[in-house]
MDAnalysis code that builds the backbone (N, CA, C; Angstrom):
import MDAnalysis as mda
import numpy as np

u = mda.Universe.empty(660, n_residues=220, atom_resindex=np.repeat(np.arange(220), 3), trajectory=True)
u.add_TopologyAttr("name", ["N", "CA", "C"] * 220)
u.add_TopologyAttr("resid", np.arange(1, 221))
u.add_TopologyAttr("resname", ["UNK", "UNK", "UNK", "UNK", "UNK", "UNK", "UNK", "UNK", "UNK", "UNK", "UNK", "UNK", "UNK", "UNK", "UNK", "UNK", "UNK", "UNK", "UNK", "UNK", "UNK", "UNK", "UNK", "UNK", "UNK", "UNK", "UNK", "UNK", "UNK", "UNK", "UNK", "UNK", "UNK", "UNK", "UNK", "UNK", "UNK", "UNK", "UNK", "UNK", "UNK", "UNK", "UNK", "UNK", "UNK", "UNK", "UNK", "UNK", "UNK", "UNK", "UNK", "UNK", "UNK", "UNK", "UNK", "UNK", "UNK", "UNK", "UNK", "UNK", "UNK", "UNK", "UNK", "UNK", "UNK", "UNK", "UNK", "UNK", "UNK", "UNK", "UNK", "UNK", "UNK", "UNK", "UNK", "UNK", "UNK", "UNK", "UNK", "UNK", "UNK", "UNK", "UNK", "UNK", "UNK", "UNK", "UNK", "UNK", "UNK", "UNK", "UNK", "UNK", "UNK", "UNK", "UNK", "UNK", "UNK", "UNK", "UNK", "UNK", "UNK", "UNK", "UNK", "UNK", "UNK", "UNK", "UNK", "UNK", "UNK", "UNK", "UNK", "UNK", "UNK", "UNK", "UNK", "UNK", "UNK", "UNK", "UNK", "UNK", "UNK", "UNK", "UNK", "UNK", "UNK", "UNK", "UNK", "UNK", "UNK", "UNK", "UNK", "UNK", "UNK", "UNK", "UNK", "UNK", "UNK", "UNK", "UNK", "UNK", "UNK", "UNK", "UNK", "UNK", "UNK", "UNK", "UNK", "UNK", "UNK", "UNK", "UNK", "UNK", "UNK", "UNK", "UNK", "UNK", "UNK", "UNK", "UNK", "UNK", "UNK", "UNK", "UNK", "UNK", "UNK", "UNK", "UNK", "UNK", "UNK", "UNK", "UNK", "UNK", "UNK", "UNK", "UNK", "UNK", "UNK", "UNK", "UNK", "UNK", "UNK", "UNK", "UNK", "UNK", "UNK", "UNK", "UNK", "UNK", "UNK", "UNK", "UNK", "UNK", "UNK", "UNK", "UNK", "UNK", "UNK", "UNK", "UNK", "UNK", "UNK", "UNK", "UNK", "UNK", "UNK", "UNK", "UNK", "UNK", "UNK", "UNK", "UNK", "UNK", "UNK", "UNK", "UNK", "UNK", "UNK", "UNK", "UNK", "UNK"])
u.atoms.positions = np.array([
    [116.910, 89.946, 98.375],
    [116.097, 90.917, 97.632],
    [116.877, 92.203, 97.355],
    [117.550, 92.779, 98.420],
    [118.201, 94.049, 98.201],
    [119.849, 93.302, 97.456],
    [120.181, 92.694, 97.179],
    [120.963, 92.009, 96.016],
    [120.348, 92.775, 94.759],
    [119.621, 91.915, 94.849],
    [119.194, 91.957, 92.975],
    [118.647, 93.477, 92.790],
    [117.969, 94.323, 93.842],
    [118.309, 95.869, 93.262],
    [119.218, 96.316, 93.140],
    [120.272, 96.378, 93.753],
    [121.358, 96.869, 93.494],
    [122.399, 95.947, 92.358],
    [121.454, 95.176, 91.651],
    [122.286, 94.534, 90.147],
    [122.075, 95.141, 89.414],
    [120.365, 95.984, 89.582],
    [119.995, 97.009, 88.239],
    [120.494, 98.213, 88.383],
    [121.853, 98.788, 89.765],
    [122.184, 99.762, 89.273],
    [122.349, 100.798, 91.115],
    [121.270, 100.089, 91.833],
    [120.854, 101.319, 92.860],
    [121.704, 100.783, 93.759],
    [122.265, 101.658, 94.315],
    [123.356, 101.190, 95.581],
    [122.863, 101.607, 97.034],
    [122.327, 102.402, 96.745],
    [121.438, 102.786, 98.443],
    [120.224, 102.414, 98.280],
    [119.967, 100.690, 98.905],
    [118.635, 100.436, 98.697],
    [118.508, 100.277, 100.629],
    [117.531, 101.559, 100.551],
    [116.680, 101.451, 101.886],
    [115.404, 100.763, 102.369],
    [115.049, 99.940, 103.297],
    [113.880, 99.743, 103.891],
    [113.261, 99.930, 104.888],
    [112.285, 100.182, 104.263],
    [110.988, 100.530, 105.330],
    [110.065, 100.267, 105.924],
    [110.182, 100.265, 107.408],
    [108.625, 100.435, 107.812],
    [108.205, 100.989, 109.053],
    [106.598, 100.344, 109.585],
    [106.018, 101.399, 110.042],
    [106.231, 100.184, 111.900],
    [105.871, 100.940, 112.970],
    [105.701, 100.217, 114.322],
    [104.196, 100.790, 114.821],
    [103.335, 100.372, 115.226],
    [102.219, 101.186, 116.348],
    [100.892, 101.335, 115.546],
    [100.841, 100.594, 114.293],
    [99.570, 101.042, 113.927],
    [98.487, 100.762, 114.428],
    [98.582, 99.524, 115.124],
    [97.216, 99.121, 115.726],
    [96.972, 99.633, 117.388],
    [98.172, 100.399, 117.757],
    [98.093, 100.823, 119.389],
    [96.826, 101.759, 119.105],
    [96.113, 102.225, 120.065],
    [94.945, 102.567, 120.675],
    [95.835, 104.248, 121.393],
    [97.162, 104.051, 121.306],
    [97.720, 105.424, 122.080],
    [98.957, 105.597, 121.506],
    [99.461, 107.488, 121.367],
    [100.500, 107.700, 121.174],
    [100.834, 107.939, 119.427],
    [101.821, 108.010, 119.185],
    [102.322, 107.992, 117.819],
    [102.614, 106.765, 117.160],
    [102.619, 106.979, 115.876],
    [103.191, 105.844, 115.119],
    [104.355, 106.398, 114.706],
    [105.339, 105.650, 115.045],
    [106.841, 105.650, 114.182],
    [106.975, 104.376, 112.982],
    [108.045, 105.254, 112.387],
    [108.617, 104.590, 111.184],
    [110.243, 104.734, 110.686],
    [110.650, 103.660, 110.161],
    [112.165, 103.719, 110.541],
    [112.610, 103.262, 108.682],
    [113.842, 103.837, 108.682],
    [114.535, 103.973, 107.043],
    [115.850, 102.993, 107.143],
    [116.372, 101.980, 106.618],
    [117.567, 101.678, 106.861],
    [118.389, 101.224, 105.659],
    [119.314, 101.846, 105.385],
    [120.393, 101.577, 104.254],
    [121.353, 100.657, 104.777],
    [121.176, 99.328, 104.850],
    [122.314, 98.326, 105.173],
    [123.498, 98.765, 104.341],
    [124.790, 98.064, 105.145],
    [125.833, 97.623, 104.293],
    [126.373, 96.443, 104.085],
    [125.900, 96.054, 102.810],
    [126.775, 94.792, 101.672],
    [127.670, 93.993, 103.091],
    [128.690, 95.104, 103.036],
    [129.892, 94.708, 103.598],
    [130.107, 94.054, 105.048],
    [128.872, 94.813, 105.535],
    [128.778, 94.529, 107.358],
    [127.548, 93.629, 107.531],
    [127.394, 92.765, 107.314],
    [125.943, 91.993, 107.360],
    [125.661, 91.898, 108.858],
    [124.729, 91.664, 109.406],
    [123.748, 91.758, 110.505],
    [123.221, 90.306, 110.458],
    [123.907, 89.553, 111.168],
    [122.784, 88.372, 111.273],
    [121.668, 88.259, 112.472],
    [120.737, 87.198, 111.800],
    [119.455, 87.782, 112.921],
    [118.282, 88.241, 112.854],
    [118.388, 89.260, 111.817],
    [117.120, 90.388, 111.448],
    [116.499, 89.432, 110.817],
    [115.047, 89.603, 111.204],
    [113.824, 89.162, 111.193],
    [112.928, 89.945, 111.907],
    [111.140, 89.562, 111.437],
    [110.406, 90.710, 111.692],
    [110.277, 90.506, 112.997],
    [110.402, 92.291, 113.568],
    [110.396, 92.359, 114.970],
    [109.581, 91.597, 115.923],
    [108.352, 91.545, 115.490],
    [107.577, 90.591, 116.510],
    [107.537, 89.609, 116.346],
    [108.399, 89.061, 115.833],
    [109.274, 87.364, 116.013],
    [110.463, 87.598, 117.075],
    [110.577, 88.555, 117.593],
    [112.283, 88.699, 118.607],
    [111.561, 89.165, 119.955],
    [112.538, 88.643, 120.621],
    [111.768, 89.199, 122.220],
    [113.044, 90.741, 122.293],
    [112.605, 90.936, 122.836],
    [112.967, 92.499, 123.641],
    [114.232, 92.967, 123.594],
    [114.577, 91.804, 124.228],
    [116.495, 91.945, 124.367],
    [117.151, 92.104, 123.145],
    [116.458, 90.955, 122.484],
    [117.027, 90.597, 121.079],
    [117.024, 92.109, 120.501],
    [115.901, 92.091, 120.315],
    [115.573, 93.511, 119.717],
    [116.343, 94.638, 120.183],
    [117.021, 95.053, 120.814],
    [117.678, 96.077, 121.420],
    [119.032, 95.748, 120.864],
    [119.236, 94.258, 121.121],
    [120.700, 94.129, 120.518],
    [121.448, 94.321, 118.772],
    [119.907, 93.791, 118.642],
    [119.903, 94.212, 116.781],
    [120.090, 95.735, 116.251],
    [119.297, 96.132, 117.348],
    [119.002, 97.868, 117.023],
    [120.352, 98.874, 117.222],
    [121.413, 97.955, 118.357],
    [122.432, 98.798, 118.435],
    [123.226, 97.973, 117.313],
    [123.032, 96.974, 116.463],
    [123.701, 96.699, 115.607],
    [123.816, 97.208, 114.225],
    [122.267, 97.891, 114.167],
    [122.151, 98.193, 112.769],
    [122.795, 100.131, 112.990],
    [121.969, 100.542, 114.136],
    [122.553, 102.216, 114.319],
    [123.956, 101.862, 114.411],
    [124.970, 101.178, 114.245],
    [126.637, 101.248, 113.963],
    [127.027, 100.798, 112.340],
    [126.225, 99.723, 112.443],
    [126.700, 99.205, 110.666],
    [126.096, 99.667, 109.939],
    [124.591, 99.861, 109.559],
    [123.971, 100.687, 108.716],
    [124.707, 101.724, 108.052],
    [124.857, 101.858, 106.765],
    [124.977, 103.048, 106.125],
    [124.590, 104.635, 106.702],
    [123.248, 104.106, 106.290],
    [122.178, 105.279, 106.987],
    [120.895, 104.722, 108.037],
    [120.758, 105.186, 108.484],
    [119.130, 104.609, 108.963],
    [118.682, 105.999, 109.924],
    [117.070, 106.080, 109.979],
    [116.123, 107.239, 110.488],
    [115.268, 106.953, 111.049],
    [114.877, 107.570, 112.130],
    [113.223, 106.972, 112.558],
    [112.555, 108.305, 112.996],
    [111.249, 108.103, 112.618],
    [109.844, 109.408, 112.369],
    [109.060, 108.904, 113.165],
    [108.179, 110.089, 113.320],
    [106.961, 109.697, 114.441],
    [105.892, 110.864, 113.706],
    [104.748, 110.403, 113.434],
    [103.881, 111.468, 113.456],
    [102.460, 110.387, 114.581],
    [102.096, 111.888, 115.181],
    [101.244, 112.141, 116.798],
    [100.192, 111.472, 116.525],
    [99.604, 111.508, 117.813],
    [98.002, 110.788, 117.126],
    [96.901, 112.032, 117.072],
    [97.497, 113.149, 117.192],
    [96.388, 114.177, 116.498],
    [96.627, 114.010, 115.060],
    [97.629, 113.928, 114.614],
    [97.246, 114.039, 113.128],
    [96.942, 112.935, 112.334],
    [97.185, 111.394, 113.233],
    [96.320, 109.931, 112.881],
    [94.940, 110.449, 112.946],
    [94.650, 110.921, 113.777],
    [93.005, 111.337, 113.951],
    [92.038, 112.486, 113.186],
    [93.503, 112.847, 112.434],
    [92.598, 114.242, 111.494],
    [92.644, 113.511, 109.749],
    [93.930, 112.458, 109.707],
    [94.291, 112.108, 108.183],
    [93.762, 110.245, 108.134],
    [93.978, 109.615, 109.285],
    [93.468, 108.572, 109.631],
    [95.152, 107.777, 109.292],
    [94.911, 105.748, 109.636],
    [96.573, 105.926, 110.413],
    [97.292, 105.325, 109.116],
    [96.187, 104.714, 108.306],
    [97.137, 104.693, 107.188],
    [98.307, 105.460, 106.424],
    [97.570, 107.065, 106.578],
    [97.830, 108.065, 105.695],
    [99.151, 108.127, 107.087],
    [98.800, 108.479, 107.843],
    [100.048, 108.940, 109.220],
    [100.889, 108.327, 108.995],
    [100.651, 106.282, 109.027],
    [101.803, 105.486, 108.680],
    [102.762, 105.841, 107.212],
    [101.666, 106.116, 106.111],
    [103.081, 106.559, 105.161],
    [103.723, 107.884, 105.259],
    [102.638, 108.815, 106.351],
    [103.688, 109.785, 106.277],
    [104.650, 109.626, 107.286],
    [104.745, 108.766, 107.835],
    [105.715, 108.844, 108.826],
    [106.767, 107.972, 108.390],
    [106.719, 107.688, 107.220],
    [107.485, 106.409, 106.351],
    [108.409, 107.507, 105.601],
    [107.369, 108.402, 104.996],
    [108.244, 109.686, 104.283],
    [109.486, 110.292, 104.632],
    [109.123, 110.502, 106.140],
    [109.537, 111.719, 106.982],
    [110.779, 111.162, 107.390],
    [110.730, 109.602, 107.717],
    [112.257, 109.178, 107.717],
    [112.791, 108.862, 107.048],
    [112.416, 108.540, 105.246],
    [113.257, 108.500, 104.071],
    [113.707, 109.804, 103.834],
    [113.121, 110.505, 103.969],
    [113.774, 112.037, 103.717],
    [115.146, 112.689, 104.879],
    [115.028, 112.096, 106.170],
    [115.793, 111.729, 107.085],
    [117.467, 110.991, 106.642],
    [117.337, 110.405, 105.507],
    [118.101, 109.371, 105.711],
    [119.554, 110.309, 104.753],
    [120.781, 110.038, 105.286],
    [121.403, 110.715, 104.976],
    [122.644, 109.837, 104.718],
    [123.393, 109.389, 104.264],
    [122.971, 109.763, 102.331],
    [121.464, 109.080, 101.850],
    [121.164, 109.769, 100.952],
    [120.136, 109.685, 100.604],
    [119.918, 108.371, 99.958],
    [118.798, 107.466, 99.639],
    [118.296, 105.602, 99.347],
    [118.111, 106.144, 97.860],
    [118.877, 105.583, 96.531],
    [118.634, 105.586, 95.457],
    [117.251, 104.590, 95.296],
    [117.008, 103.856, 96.114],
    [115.929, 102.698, 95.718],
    [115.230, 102.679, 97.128],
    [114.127, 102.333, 97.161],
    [112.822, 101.636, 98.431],
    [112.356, 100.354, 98.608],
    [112.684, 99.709, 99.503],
    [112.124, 98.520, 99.622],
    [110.789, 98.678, 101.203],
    [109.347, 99.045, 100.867],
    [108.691, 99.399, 101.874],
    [108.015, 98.097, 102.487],
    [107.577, 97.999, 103.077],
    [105.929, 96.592, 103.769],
    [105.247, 97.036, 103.076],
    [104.462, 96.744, 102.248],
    [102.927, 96.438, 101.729],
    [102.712, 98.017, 101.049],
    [103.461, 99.150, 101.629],
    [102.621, 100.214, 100.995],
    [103.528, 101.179, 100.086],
    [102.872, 102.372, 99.777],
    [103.881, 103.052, 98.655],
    [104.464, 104.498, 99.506],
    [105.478, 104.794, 99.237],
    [105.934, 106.224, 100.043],
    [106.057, 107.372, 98.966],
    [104.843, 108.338, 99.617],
    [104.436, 109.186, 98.816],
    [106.045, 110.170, 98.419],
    [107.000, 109.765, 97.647],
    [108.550, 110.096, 97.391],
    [108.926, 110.060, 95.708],
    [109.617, 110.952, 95.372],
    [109.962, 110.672, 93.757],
    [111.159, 109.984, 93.592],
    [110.978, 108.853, 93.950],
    [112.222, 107.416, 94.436],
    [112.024, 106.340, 93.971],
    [112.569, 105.351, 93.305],
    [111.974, 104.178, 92.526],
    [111.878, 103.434, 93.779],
    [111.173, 102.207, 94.212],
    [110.490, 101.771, 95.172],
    [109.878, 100.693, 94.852],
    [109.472, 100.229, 95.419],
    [108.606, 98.732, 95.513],
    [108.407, 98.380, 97.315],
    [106.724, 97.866, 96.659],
    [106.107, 97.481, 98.513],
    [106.013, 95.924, 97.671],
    [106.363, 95.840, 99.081],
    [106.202, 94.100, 99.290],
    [105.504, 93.773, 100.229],
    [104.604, 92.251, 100.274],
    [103.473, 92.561, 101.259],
    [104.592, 91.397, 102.089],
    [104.504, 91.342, 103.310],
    [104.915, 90.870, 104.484],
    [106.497, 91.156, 104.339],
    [106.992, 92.463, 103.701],
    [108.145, 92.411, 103.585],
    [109.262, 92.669, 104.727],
    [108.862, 92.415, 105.847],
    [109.879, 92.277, 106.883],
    [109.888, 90.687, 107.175],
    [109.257, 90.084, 106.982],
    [110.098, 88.501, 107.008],
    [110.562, 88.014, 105.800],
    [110.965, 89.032, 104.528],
    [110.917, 88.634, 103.452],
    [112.396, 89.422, 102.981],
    [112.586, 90.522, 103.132],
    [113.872, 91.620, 103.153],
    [114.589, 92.335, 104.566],
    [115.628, 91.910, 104.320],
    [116.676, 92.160, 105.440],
    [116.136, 93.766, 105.712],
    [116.893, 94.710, 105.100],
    [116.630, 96.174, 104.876],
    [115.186, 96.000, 105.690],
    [113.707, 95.968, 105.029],
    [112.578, 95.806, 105.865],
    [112.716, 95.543, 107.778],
    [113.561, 94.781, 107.880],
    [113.640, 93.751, 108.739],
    [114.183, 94.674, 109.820],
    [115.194, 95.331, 109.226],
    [116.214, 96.472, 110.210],
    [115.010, 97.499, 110.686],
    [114.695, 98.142, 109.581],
    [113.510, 98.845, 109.997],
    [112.381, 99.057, 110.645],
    [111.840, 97.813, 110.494],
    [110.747, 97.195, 111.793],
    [111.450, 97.027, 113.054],
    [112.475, 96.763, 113.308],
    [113.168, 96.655, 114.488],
    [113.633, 98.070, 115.413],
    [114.093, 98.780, 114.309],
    [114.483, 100.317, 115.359],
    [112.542, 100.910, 115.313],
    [112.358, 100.354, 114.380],
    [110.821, 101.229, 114.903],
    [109.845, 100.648, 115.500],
    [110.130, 99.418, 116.127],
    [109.778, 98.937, 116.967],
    [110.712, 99.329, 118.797],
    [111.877, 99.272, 118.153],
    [112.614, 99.964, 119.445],
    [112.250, 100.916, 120.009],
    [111.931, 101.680, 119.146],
    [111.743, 103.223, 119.711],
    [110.903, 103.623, 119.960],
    [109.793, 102.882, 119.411],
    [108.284, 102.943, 119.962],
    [108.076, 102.612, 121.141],
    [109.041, 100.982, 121.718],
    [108.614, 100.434, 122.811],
    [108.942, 101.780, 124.017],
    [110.397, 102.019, 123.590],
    [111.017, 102.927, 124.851],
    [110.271, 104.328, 124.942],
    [109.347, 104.969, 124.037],
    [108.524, 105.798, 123.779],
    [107.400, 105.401, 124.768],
    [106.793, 104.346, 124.916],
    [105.698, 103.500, 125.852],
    [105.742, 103.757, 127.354],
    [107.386, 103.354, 126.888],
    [107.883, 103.366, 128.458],
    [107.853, 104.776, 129.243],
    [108.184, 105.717, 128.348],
    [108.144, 107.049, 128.674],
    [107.269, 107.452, 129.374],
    [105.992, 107.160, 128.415],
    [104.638, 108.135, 128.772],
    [104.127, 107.252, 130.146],
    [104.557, 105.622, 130.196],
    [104.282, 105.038, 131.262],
    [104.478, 105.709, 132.392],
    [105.776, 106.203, 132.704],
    [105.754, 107.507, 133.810],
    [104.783, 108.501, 133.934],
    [104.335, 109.170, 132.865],
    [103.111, 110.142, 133.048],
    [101.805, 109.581, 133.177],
    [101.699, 108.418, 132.501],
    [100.397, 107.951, 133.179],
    [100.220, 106.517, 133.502],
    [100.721, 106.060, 134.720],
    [100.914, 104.690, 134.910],
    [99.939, 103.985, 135.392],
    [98.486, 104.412, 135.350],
    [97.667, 103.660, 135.468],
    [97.172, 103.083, 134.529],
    [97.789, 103.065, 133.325],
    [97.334, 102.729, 131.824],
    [98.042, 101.570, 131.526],
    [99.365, 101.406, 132.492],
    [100.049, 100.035, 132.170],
    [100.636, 99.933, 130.617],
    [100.868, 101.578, 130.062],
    [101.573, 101.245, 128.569],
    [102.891, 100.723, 128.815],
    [103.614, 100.554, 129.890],
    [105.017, 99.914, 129.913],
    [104.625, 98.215, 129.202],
    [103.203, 98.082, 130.033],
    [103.318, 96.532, 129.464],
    [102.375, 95.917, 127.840],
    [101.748, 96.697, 127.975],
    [101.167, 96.154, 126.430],
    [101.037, 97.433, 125.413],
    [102.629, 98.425, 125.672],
    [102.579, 99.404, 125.071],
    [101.321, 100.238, 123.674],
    [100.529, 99.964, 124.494],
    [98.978, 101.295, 123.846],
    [98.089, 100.521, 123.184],
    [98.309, 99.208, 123.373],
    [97.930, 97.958, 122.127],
    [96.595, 97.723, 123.226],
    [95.382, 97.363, 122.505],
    [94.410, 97.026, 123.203],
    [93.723, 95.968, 123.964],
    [94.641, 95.666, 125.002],
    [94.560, 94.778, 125.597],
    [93.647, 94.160, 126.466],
    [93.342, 93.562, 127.351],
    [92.177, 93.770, 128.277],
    [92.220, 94.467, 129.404],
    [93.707, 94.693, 129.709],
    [94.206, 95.712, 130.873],
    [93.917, 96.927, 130.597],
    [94.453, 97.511, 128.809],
    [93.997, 98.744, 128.582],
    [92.853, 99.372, 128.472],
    [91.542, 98.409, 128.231],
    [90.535, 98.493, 128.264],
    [89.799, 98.881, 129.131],
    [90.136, 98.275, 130.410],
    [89.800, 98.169, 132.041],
    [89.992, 99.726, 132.170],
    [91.126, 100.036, 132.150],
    [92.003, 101.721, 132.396],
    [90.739, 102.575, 131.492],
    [91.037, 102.259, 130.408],
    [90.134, 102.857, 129.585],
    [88.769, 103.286, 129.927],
    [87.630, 102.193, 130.635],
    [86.861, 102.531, 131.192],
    [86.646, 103.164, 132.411],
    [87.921, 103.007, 133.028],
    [88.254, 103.532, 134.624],
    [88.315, 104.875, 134.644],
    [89.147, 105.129, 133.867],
    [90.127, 106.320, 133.850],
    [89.387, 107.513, 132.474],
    [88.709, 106.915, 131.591],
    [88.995, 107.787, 130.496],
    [89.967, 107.971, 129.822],
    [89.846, 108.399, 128.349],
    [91.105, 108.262, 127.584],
    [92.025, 109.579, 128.133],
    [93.398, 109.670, 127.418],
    [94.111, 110.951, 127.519],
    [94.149, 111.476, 126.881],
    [94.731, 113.053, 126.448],
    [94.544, 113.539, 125.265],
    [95.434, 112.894, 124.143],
    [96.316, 111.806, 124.310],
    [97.512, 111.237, 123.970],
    [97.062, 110.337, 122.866],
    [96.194, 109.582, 123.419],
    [94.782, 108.569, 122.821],
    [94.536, 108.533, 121.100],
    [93.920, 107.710, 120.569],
    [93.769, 108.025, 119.376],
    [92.156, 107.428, 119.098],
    [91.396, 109.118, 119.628],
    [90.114, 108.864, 119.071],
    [89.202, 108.654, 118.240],
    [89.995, 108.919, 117.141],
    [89.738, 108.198, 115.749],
    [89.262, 106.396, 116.187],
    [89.730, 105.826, 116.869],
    [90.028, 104.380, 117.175],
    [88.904, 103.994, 118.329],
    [87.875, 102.700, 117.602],
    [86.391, 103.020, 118.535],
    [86.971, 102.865, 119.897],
    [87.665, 101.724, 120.689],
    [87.509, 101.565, 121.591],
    [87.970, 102.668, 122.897],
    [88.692, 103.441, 122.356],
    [88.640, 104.818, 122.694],
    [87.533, 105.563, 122.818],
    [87.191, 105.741, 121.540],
    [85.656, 106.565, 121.608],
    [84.490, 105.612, 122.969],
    [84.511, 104.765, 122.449],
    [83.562, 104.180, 123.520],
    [84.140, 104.436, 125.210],
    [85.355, 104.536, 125.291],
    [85.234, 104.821, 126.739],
    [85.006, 106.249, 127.189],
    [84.816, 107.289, 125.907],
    [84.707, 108.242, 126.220],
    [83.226, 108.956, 127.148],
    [83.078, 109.633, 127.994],
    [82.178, 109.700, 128.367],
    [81.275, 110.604, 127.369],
    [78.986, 111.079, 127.780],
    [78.343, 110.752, 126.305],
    [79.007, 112.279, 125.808],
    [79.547, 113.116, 126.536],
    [79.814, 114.848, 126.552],
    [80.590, 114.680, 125.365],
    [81.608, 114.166, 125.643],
    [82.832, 114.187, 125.207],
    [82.656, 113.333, 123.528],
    [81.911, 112.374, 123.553],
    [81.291, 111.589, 122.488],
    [80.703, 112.414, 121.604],
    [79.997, 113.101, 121.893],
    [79.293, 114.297, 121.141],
    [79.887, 115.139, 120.527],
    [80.988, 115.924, 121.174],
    [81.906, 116.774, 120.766],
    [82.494, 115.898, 119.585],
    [82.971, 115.038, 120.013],
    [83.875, 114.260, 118.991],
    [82.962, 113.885, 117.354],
    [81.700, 113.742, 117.749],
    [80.592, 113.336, 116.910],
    [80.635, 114.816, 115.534],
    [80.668, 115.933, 116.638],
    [80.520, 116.511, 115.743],
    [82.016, 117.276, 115.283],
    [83.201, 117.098, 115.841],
    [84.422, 117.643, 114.496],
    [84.446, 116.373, 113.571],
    [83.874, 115.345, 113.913],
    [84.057, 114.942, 112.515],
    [83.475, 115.016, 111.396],
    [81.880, 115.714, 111.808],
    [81.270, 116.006, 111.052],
    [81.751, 117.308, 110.297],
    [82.469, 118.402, 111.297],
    [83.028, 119.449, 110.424],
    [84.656, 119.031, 109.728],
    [84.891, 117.824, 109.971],
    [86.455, 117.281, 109.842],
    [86.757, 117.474, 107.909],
    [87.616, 118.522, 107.809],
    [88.071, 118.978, 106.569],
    [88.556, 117.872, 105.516],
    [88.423, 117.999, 104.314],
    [88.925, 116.954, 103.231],
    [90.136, 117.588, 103.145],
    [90.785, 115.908, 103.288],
    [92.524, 116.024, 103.198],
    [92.673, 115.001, 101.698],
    [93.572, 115.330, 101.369],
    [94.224, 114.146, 100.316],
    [95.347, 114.259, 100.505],
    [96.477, 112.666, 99.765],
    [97.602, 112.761, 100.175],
    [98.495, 113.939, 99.458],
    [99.529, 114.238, 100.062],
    [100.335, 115.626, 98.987],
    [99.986, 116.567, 99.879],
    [99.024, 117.116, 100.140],
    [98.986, 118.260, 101.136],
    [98.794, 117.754, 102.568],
    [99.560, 119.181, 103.517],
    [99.984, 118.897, 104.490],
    [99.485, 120.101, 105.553],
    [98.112, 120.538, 105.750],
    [97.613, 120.904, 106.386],
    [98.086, 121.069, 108.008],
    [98.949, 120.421, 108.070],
    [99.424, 119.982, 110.019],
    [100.516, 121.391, 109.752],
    [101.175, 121.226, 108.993],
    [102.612, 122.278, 108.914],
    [102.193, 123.664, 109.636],
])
């Protein structure tokens, strides 16, 4: 696929995508990668087809051969004020703009990056484009070791093992423990473990919760 863009002309064709949208905790990252022609990477495929190792080994393959490549994170306060779609492309943005030299062309997963960049989403495009493929992988990397992190600060949550994803372990915690402020209460099963105080509160900023559209950036 990234062949035939670069027949019509574009030589930095980057891909993109997003890791964490469906976790229940933490940020979503997103990763940019400008392969090179010259250095091919065999292997890449979408990350959650690779176990762990694999994945680590790819990731130090592409941060050496890659042209360029970036990875973004936006928090889960601002998933919870813009919702995670909008977070996922901005966090898609934030590492195309990252990417240094800059991607004459976009090859994204399924969605569009709010960028004045010629582009194309492809739907399942990490088992479909290499570039994609790199990208799901460091932003899957960096998410996991991100998991691992906060696992130290709160290890009764067990994010080392089903990093924030809603599991039946996290659930358990969830009801045990209460969420953290880390959490993404936007996301019911969160809300539901919240106790009714805290439910209420939440009930009502969303009722005062401001109209956003994409383009403005209210968080800044």
């Amino acid at each position: 696929m990234e062949r035939g863009v670069r027949a019509l002309g574009y030589s930095l064709v980057a891909g993109v995508d997003e890791a964490g949208r469906g976790s229940l905790f933490g940020p979503v990252f997103a990763a940019a990668v400008t392969l090179d022609p010259d250095r091919p990477i065999r292997g890449l495929r979408d990350s959650k087809e690779l176990d762990p190792e694999r994945r680590e080994e790819l990731a130090a393959c592409i941060r050496e051969r890659a042209l360029a490549w970036a990875v973004a994170v936006v928090d889960s306060f601002v998933i919870d004020r813009i919702n995670i779609y909008q977070a996922s492309r901005l966090a898609m943005k934030r590492a195309v703009e990252q990417l240094a030299p800059r991607a004459s062309y976009l090859l994204v997963d399924a969605v569009a990056v709010d960028l004045p960049v010629p582009q194309q989403a492809i739907i399942k495009g990490d088992a479909r484009c290499q570039a994609i493929a790199a990208a799901s992988i460091l932003a899957k990397v960096q998410r996991d070791a991100c998991m691992c992190e906060w696992d130290e600060v709160f290890p009764q949550y067990g994010l080392r093992r089903h990093k924030g994803y809603g599991t039946p372990e996290h659930i358990e915690a969830l009801v045990a423990y209460g969420p953290t402020m880390h959490h993404r209460f936007s996301y019911d099963p969160v809300r539901a473990a919240c106790p009714p105080a805290l439910r209420a509160m939440l009930s009502l900023r969303q009722q005062l919760h401001f109209h956003w559209e994409p383009g403005s950036a209210p968080w800044r």
